[in-house]
Structure formats: C-alpha cells, structure tokens
C-alpha positions in Angstrom: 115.4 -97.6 47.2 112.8 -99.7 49.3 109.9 -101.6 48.6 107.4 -100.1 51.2 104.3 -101.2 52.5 102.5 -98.6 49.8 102.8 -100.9 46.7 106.1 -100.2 45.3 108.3 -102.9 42.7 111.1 -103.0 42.2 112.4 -104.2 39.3 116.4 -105.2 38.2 117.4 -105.8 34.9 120.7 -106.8 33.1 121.5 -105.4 29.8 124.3 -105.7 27.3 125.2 -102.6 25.7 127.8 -101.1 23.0 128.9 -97.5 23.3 127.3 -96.7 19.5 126.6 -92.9 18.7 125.5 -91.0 21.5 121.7 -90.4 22.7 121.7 -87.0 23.2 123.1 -86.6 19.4 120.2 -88.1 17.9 116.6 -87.0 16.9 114.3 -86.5 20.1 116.9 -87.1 22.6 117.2 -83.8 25.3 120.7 -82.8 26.1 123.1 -84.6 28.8 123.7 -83.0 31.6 125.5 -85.4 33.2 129.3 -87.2 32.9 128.5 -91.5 32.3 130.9 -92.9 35.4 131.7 -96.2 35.4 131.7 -98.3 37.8 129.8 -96.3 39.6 125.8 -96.3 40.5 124.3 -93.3 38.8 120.8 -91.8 37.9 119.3 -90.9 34.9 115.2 -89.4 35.6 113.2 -87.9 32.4 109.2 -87.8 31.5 108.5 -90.0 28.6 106.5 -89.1 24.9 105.8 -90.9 22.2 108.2 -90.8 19.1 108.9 -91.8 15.6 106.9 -93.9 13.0 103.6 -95.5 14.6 104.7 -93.6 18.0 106.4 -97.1 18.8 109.4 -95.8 20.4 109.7 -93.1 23.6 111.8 -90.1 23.9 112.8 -88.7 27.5 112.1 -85.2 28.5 113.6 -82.7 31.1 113.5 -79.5 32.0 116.4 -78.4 29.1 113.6 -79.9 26.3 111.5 -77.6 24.3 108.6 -76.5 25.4 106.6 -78.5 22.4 108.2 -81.4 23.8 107.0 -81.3 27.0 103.6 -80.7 26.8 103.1 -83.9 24.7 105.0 -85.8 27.5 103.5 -87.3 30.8 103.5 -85.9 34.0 105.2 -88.5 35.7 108.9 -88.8 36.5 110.6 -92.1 35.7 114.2 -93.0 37.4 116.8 -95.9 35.9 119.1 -96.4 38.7 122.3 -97.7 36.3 125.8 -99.4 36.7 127.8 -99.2 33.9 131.0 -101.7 33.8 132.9 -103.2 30.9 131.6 -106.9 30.2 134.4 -108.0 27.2 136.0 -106.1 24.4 133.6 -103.7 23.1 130.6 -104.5 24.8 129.5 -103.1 29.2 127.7 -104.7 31.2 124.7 -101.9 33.2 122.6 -103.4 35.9 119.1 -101.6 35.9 116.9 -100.6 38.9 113.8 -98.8 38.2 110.8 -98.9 40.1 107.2 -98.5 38.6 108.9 -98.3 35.1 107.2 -96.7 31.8 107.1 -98.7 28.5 110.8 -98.6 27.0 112.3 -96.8 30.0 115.7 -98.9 30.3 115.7 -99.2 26.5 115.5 -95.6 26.2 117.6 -94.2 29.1 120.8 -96.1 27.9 120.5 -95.2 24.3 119.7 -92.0 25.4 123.6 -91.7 27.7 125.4 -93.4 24.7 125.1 -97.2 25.2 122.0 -99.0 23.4 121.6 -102.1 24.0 122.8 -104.7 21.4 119.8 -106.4 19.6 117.8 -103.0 20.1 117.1 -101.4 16.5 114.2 -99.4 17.8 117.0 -97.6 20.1 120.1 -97.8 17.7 121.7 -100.9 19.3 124.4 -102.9 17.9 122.8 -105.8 15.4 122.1 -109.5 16.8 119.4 -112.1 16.3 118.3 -111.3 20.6 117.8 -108.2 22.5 120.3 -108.2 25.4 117.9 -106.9 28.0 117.3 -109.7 31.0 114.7 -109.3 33.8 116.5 -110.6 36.9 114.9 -109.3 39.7 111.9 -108.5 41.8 111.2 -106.8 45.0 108.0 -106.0 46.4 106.1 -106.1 50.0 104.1 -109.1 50.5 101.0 -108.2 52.7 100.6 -112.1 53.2 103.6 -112.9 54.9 104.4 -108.7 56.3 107.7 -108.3 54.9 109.3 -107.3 51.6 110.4 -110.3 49.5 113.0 -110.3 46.4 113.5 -113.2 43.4 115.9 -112.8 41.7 118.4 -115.0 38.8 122.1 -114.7 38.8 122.9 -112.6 36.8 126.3 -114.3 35.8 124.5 -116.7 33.7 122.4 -114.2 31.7 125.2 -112.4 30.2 127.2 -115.4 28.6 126.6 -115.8 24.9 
C-alpha cells in the first residue's frame, strides 16, 4: 500500500490478542473463508453494519452474508492488512495496516478470524483493566513538503505490560 498524492492514510496499529472462541462462530459474524497463517501478512476485507444493543458494535459483511445483512451495510469496502505472530504464552502479537478505516474495523476484523483483542468486551476479548489496541503509525502525502511522510512509535515498547 502507498500513500499517494490523492489523500490516502495510512494507518498501523499494534494489538494484543488471545485466540478466544472464534468470530465466525458467533452472532453476526459471516463465515471464514480463509486459513489464519502466522507469521505471515494476510487480508481480511468486509462492508461494515451496525450490530447489537444501542448499535454500538459493527459486524462485517461479504458476499457469503445474507441478503438482510447486506442491505443494511455500507457500500464501501474496508481492508486490515494483518500479521499474526505469538507475543508470550497465550497471547499474539498482530500488526494492523488499514487505510481510511471504518469505526471498530481492527476491533472487529480480529474478533471476527478468532483473536479479540484482550481488554475488548464489546468484541469478546480476554478481560483487563486496558484495551490492547496501540496507534503506532502514520503515513500520509504532505503537499507542503511533496513527498509522503510516516511517524511512527516503536512498537517494542507498546506491547510490554
């Protein structure tokens, strides 16, 4: 992915997850198509719709969702470019690209292939007094100085408890 000249962020995050209960299993959540590798960069793209109590949590959809589904979800396509890799004994470490991302999207597309993110009880995550989801990094084009710029953290530090 690129930032280009047409207004495009990117946007990194580092999340801590737990492999609890699998998305697809649960109310809302389409089938997986796809084998989770690890270690490995992978894709995970859906249309987003309201769900639960208050509407305060998202659901993705795809083309295997029910019709009634989809035509309560956006039109536009969301992508979390993921990298899934054990972090310590029960717990995996994912970096997150997305770019342009919809409300909940990361939160929601790991729950969704089987790893919530611990602190996240809106998404089924593993109980603890902090959500383990860490901005880290921004790309973008700069119009002032012509050429795409990135901030980022390290992301070493973010994941020690």
């Amino acid at each position: 992915m690129r930032c280009r000249n047409g207004g495009e962020i990117l946007k990194e995050y580092l999340a801590i997850c737990s492999p609890e209960g699998k998305g697809q299993d649960r109310d809302g959540y389409p089938p997986l198509t796809q084998q989770i590798p690890f270690q490995q960069r992978f894709s995970l793209a859906s249309r987003f719709r309201a769900w639960g109590r208050g509407r305060k949590a998202v659901r993705p959809v795809t083309a295997d969702s029910p019709f009634s589904a989809s035509t309560k979800a956006g039109r536009k396509e969301y992508r979390s470019d993921l990298f899934l890799h054990p972090a310590a004994q029960d717990r995996f470490r994912c970096d997150v690209t997305i770019v342009n991302g919809f409300r909940h999207q990361v939160r929601c597309h790991l729950a969704w292939c089987g790893y919530p993110i611990i602190g996240d009880a809106l998404y089924g995550g593993q109980q603890s007094d902090v959500l383990h989801l860490f901005a880290c990094g921004l790309s973008f084009y700069d119009r002032y100085v012509d050429r795409k710029v990135h901030y980022a953290l390290d992301r070493n530090d973010l994941d020690k408890e």
